[in-house]
C-alpha positions in Angstrom: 0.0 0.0 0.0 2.9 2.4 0.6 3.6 4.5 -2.4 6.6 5.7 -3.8 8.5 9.1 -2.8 7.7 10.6 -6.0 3.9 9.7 -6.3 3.8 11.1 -3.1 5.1 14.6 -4.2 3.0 15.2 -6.9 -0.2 14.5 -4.8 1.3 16.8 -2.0 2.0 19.3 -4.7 -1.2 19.1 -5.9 -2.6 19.7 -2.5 -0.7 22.8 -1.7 -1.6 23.8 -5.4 -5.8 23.4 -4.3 -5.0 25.2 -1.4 -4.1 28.1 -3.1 -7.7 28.3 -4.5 -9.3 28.9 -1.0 -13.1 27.5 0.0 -14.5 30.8 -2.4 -17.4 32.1 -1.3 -20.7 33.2 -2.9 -23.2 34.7 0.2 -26.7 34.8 0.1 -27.1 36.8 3.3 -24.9 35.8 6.1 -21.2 37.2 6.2 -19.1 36.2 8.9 -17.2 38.9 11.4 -13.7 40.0 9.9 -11.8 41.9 7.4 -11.9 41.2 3.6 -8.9 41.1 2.0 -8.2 41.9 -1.4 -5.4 39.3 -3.0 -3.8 39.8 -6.8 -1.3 37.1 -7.1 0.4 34.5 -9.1 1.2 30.8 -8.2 3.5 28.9 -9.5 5.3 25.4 -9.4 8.3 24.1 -10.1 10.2 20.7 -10.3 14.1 20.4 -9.8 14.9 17.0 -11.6 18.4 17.1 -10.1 17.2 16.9 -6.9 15.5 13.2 -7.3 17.5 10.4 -6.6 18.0 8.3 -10.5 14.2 7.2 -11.6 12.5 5.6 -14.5 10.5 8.9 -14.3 11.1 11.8 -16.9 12.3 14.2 -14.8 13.7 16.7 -17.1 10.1 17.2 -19.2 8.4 17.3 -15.8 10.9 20.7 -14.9 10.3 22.3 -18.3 6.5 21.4 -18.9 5.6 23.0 -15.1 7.9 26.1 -16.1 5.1 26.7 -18.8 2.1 27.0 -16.2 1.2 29.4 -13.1 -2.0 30.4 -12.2 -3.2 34.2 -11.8 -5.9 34.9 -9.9 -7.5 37.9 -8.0 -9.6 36.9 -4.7 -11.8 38.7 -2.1 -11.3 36.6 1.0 -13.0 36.6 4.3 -12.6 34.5 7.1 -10.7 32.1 5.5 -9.9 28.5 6.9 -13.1 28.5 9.0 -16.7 26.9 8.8 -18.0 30.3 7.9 -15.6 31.3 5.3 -16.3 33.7 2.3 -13.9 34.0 -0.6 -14.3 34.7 -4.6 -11.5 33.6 -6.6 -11.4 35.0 -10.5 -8.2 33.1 -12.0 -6.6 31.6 -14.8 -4.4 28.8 -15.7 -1.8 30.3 -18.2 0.4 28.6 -20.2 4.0 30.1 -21.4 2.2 33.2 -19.3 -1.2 33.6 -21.4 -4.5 32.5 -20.0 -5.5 29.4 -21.0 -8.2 28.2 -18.8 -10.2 30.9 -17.1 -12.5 30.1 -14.4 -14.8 31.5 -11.7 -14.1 29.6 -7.9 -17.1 31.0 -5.8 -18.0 29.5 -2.4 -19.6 30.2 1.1 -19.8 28.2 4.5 -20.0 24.4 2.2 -20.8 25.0 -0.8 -18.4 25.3 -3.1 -19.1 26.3 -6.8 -16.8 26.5 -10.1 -17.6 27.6 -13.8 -15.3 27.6 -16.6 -15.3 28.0 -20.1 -13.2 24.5 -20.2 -16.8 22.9 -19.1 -19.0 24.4 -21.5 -19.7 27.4 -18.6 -21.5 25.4 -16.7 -21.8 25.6 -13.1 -20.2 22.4 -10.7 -21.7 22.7 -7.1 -19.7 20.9 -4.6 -21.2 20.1 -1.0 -17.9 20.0 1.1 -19.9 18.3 3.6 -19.5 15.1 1.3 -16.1 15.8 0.3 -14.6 13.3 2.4 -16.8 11.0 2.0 -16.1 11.2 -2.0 -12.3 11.7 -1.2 -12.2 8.4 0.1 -13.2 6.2 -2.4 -9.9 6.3 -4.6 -8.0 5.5 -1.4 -10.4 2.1 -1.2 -10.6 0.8 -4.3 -7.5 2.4 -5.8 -4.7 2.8 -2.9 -4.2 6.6 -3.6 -3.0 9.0 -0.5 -6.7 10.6 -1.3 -7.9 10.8 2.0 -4.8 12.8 3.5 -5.1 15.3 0.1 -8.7 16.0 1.5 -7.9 16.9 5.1 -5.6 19.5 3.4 -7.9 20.5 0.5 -10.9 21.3 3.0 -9.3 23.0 6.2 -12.1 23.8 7.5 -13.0 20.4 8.5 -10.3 20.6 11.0 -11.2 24.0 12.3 -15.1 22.2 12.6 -14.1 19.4 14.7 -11.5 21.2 17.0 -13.9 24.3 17.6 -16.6 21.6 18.2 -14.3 20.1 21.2 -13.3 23.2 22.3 -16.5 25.7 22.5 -18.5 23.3 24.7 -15.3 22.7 27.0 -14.2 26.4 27.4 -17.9 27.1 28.2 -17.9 24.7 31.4 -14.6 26.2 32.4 -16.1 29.6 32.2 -19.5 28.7 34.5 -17.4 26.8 36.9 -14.9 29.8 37.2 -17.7 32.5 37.2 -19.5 30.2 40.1 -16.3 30.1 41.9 -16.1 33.8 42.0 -19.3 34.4 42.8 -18.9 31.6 45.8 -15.7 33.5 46.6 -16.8 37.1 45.8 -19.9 36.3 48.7 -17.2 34.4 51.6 -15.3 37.5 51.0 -17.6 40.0 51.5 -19.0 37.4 54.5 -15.7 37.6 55.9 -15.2 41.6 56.0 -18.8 41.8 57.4 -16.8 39.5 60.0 -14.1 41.6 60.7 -16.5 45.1 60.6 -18.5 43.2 63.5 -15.3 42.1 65.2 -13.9 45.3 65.0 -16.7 47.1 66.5 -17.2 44.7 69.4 -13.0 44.8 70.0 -13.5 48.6 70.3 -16.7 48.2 72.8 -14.0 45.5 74.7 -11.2 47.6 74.7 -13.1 51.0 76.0 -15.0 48.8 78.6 -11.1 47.1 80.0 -10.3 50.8 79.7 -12.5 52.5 81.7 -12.6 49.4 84.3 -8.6 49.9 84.6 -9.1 54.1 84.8 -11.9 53.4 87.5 -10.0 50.9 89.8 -6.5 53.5 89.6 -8.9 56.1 90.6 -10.4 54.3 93.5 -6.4 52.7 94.3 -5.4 56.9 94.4 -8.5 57.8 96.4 -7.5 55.0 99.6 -11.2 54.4 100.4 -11.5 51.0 101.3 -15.3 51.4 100.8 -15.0 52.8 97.6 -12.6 49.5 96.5 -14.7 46.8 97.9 -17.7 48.1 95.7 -15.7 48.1 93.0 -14.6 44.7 93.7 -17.6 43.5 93.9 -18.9 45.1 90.7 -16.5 43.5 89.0 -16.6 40.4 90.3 -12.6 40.5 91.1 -11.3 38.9 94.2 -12.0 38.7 97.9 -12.7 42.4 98.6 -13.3 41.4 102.8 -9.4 39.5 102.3 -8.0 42.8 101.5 -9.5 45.6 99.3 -6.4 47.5 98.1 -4.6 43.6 97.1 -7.3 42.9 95.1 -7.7 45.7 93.6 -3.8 46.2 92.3 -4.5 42.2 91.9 -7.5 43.8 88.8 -5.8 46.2 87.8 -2.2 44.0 86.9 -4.8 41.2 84.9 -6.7 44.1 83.2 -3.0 46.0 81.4 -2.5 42.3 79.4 -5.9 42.4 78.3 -6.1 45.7 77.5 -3.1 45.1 75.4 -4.5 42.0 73.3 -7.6 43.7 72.7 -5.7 47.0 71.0 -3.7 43.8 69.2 -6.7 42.2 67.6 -8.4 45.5 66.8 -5.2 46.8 65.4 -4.6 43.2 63.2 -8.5 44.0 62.2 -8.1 47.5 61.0 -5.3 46.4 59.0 -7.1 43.7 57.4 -9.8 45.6 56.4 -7.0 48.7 55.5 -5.4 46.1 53.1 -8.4 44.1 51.9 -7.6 44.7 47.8 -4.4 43.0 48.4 -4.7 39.8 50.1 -6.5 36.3 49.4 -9.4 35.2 50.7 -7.1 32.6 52.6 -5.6 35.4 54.4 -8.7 37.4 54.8 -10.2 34.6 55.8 -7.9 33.9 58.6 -7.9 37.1 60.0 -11.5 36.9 61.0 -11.5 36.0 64.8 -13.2 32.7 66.2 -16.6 33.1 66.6 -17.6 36.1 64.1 -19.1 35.4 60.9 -20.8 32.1 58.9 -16.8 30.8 57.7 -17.0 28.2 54.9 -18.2 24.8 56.0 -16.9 22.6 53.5 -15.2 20.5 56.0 -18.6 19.9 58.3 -19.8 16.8 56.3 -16.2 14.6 57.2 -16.6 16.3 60.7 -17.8 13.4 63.7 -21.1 14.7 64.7 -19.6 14.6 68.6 -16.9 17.0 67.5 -16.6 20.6 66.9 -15.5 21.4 62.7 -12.2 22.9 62.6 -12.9 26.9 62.3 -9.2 27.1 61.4 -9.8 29.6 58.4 -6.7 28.7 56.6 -8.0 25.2 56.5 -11.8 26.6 56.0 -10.5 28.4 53.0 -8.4 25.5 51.1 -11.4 23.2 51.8 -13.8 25.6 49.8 -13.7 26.3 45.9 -11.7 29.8 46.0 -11.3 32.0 43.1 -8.5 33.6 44.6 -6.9 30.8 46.4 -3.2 32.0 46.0 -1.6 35.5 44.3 -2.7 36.0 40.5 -4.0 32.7 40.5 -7.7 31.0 40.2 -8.6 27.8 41.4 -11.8 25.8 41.2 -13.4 22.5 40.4 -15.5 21.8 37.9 -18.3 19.5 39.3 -18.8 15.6 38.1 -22.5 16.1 37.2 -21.1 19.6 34.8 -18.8 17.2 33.5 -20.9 14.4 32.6 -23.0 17.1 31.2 -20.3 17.9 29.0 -19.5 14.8 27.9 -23.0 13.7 26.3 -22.8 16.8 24.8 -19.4 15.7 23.2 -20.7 12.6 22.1 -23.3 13.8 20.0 -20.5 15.3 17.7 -19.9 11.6 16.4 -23.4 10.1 17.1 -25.9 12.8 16.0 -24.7 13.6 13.4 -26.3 10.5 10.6 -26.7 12.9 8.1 -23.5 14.3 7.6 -21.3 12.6 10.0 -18.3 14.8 9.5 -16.8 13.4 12.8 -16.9 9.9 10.9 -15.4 10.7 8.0 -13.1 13.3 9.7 -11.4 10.6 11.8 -11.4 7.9 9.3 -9.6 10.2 7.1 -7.0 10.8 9.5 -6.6 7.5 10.6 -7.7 4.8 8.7 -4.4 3.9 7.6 -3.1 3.5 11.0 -6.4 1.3 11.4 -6.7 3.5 14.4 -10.3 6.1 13.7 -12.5 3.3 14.9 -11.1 2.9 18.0 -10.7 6.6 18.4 -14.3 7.2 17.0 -15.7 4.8 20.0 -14.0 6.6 22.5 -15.1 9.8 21.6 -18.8 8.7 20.8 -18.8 7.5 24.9 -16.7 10.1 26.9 -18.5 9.6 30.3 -16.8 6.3 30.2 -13.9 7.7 29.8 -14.6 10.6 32.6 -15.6 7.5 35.5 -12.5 5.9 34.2 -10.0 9.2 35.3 -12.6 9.9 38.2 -14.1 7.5 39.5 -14.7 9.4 43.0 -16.9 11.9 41.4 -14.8 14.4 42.7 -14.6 16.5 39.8 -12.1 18.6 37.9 -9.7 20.8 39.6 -8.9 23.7 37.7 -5.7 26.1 38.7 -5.2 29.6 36.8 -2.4 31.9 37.1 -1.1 34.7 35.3 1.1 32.5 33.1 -1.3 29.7 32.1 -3.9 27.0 33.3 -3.7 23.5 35.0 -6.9 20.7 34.8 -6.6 17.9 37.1 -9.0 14.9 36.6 -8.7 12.0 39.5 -4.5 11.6 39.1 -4.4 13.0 35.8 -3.1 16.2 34.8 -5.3 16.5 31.6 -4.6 19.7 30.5 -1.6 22.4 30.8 -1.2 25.5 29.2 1.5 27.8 30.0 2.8 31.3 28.2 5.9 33.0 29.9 8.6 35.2 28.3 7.8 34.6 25.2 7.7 30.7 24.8 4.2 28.6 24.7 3.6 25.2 26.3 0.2 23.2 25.9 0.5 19.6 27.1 -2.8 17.3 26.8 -3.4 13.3 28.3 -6.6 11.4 27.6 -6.0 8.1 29.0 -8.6 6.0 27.8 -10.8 2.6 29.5 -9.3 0.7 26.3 -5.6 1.4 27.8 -4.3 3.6 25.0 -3.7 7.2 25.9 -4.4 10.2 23.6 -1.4 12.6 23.9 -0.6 15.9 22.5 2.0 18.6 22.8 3.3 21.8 21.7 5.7 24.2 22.4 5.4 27.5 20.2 8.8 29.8 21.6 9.0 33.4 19.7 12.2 34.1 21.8 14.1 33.2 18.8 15.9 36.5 16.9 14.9 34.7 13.6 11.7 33.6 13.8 9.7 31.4 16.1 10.2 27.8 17.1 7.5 24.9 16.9 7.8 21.6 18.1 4.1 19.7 18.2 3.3 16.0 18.9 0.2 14.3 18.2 0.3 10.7 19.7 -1.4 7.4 20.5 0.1 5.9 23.4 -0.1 2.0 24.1 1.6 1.2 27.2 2.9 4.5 27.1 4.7 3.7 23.8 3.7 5.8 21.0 1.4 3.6 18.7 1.2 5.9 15.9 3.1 9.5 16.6 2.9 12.3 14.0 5.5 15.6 14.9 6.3 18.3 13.9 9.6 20.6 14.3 10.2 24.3 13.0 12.5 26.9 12.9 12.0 30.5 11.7 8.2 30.5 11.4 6.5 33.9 10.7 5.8 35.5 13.8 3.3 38.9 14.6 4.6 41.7 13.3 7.7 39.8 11.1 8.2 41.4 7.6 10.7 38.7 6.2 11.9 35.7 7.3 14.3 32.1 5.8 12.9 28.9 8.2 11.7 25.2 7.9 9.1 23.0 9.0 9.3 19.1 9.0 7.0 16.8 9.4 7.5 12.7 10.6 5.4 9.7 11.5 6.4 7.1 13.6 5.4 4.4 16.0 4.2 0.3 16.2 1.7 0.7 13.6 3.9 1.9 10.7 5.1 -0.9 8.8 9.0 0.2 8.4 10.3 3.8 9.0 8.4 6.5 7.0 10.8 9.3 5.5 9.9 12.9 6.9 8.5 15.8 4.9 11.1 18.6 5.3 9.9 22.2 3.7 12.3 24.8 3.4 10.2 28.7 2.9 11.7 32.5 2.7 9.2 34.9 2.4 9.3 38.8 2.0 6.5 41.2 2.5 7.2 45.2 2.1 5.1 46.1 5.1 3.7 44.8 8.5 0.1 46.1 8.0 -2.4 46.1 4.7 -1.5 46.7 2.5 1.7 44.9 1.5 3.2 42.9 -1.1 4.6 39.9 -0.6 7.0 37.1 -2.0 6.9 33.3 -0.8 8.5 30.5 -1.9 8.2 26.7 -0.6 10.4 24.1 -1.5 9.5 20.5 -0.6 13.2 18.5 0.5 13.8 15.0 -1.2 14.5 12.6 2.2 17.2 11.5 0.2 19.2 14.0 -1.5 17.9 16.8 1.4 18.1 19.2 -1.9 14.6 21.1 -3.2 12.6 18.6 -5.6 9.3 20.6 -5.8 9.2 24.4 -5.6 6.2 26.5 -5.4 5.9 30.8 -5.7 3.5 33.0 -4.4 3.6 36.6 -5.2 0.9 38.5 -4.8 -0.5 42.3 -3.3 -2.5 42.1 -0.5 -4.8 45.3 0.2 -8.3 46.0 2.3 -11.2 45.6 0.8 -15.1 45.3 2.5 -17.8 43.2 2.5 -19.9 44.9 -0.6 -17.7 43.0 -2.6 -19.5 40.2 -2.2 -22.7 39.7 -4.5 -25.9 37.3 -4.3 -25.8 34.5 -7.3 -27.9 31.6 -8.0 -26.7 28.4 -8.5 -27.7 24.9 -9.5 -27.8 22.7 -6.2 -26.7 19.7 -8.0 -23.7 18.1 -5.6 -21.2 17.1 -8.0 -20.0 14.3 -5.2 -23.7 12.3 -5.7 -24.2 12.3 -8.6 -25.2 9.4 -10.3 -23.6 7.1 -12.8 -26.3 8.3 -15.3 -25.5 12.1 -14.9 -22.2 11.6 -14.7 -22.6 10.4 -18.3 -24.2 13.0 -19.3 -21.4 15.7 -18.2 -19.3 13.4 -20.0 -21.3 13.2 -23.5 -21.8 17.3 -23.0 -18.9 18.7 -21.5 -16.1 16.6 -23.2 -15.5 18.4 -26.4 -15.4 22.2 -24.6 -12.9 20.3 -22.1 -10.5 19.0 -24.9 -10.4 22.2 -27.1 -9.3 24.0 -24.0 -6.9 21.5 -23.1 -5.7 20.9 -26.4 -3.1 23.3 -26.6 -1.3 22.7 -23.1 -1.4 18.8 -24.6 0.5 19.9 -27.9 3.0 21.8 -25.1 3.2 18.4 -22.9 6.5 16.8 -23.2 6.2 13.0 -24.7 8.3 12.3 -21.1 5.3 13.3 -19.1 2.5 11.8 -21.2 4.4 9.0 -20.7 3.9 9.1 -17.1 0.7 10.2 -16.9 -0.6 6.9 -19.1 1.5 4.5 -16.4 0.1 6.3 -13.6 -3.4 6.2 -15.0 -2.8 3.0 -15.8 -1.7 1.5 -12.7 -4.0 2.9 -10.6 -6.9 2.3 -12.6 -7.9 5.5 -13.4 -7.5 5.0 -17.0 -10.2 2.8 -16.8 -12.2 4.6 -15.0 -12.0 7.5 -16.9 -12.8 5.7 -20.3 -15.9 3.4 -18.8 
């Protein structure tokens, strides 16, 4: 099944070559939020025959016949990459720099629609919703790479499923947090009613231990032995008939350490309440006295019903969720019933969906060579499984924010960690799984770099803790905000038990050039694709193209036939054939006569081998 390097090449080629005609857009109504940007540019692509290793292949018309094509193009493009984008494309195929093929690439949200002159100016409507689904059938029945040339044709498949796992997830995260605060804003404001009330009764303490100590000195000065014993007795301090005056001093040397803690604590309140906007609630917390205030309870249901609970507040205050638990930071749990909540709702992305199922065909895509997307599809169609497996106390998620980043703890599990500091991102992720394989991913994104930013990404089945399948990802000198030029690389490698043999990486060298930071801006890029073996540029492609503003009003209403190319039928397919196939020839008659005998050679074997041919002519 594995192809050869070459075959390989072209379809990537091809696939970065597609991507240059973005998801178009034609709206009826609905724009998305964003900026339009206005693109004139040129594509081209290039082969370097001295860069392949020795081939039966005919290298050497391959490298002329591509130097006689580039597209031209001008697009208005909005929101690109996503579900919602909006993009018109009006292009060309040229040949030896003359426009050959015109054509018309218009598409919004999934619909995708294309008119040429090469097709009799008829409109093809493509529902990207089967594309996938259609994508997959030369990888069946004809062993083609198909399926990975889809995932990078229709980005926005990716950007559906991962904003489908995220939205619902940040959401929970969010309520928890907000209910944390609002837990945390009311103990806090519980707490300074606290202190107010045990300020007010320290000062009613300390002026009643002051005037009781100014009334017994007075009495002590006088020397009336009547006056004392009164005294005494109003008080309640010592045996006035055993001696007046000893009793008295007796009062008066127990009232001057009392006197003294009660200025203390009043002093220790005023402070707290002076210095409120800068501590925790753990500290506010524990400077309420014993006694004042309703302190957090949290620890009352483990408490023996014959023993007090612990009115510690330090303790009271780590037992409850706290949304300031330490400086700069938030901490909180997520409860087990929110979770479980979440995780029927993550289900239905791969169950309720029998219409489309773009989760199905998403993952089967992706994995189906590694024999892996059912396995992964089952997990993710039963995630409360997996959420009993990593917490099976019910306890729920613990969630720590700082200023740098954010921690989720599930059971023993760290599940999730993010952190951003001077300059360098980390994002870790573990799923361990009921079916003993672990989903694992990681990314480190650091702009500290003077010549561009740094990636390194892994995406990973675990067995055992053994990477299964493992696909990675290592960059240097990747565009960063702001950059206006740049020189870098990015290469890509696959690797674990279920690869049969050692797969040879994808290495792409780029240099771009752009004459400003903001629209608008020109801009030169150029991409060469590394042969593994000769580590020299094999396939080449060059963007150049000016960038400018533009606004929505660019964008017109157009009807279109709702035919889905990807269902139609043997008989209409036919039918295009019988109409469409003289228009198609005359067009591409003249890049034919321009076609080296070298690569018509390799198209027929190709077509040939992999049944196309037949196909084609049936």
């Amino acid at each position: 099944m594995k192809l050869n390097t070459l075959r390989r090449a072209l379809a990537l080629t091809m696939a970065l070559c597609l991507l240059a005609l973005p998801a178009l857009t034609q709206a009826e109504t609905y724009l998305p939020e964003g900026d339009v940007t206005h693109v004139e540019f040129t594509l081209g692509a290039s082969l370097h025959a001295q860069a392949f290793p020795a081939s039966q292949a005919h290298l050497a018309d391959w490298q002329a016949f591509l130097q006689k094509l580039d597209i031209r193009g001008t697009a208005e493009v909005l929101a690109p990459l996503t579900p919602f984008s909006r993009v018109y494309l009006d292009g060309a195929l040229r040949l030896n720099g003359k426009d050959q093929i015109p054509f018309v690439y218009d598409g919004y949200h999934s619909y995708r629609y294309l008119r040429t002159p090469a097709l009799g100016n008829e409109v093809f409507y493509f529902q990207m919703h089967n594309f996938l689904e259609f994508m997959l059938k030369p990888y069946y029945y004809m062993e083609l790479p198909t399926q990975y040339l889809a995932l990078l044709m229709y980005p926005q498949a990716s950007y559906y499923i991962g904003y489908s796992y995220y939205a619902p997830a940040a959401a929970t995260l969010a309520a928890a947090k907000l209910a944390a605060q609002e837990e945390a804003q009311r103990t806090r404001d519980a707490a300074l009613a606290a202190i107010t009330e045990a300020l007010a009764a320290s000062q009613a303490q300390l002026d009643a231990l002051t005037a009781q100590k100014a009334a017994v000195e007075t009495a002590l000065a006088a020397g009336d032995p009547i006056a004392l014993a009164a005294l005494l007795e109003q008080y309640a301090a010592g045996d006035a008939k055993a001696g007046a005056e000893a009793a008295a001093r007796a009062l008066l040397d127990s009232l001057t350490p009392q006197i003294d803690a009660a200025a203390a604590q009043q002093a220790a309140l005023q402070l707290a309440l002076d210095g409120q906007a800068d501590m925790t609630l753990a500290q506010l917390l524990g400077a309420v006295p014993e006694g004042y205030g309703a302190l957090p309870d949290a620890t009352a249901e483990d408490a023996p019903a014959d023993e007090e609970t612990d009115a510690d507040a330090e303790a009271a205050a780590e037992a409850m969720p706290s949304a300031l638990a330490t400086p700069g930071a938030v901490t909180y749990t997520v409860p087990y019933q929110n979770l479980y909540e979440l995780c029927e709702e993550l289900d239905l992305i791969v169950n309720d969906d029998p219409d489309l199922e773009r989760a199905y065909f998403y993952f089967t895509c992706l994995l189906t060579d590694l024999y892996a997307s059912d396995m992964v599809l089952d997990v993710l169609g039963r995630m409360e499984d997996v959420l009993d497996y990593l917490d099976p106390e019910q306890q729920g998620m613990q969630v720590t924010e700082t200023d740098t980043g954010i921690t989720c703890v599930l059971g023993d599990t760290v599940v999730f960690q993010k952190t951003v500091a001077q300059g360098v991102t980390d994002i870790r992720f573990l799923l361990p799984t009921p079916e003993g394989f672990d989903l694992a991913i990681d990314w480190t994104w650091d702009e500290t770099s003077g010549l561009g930013a740094a990636l390194e990404a892994t995406a990973a089945i675990l067995m055992d803790g053994e990477p299964s399948a493992a696909l990675k990802a290592s960059g240097v000198g990747l565009p960063r905000q702001g950059d206006v030029s740049g020189q870098g690389s990015i290469t890509f490698t696959a690797e674990g038990t279920s690869f049969a043999g050692s797969l040879a990486p994808a290495t792409f060298q780029f240099d771009w050039v752009r004459d400003a930071a903001q629209l608008p801006y020109t801009l030169a890029l150029t991409v060469h694709w590394l042969h593994p073996e000769t580590l020299q540029p094999a396939v080449s492609l060059d963007f150049h193209g000016t960038l400018s503003a533009s606004d929505k009003s660019v964008f017109v209403d157009a009807a279109y036939p709702q035919n889905d190319f990807f269902n139609l039928n043997e008989s209409f397919l036919n039918e295009y054939k019988a109409r469409l196939l003289k228009p198609l020839l005359f067009k591409l008659a003249p890049i034919v006569l321009e076609t080296p005998a070298g690569v018509i050679n390799d198209l027929y074997a190709f077509a040939a081998k992999t049944d196309i041919l037949v196909s084609l002519v049936e």
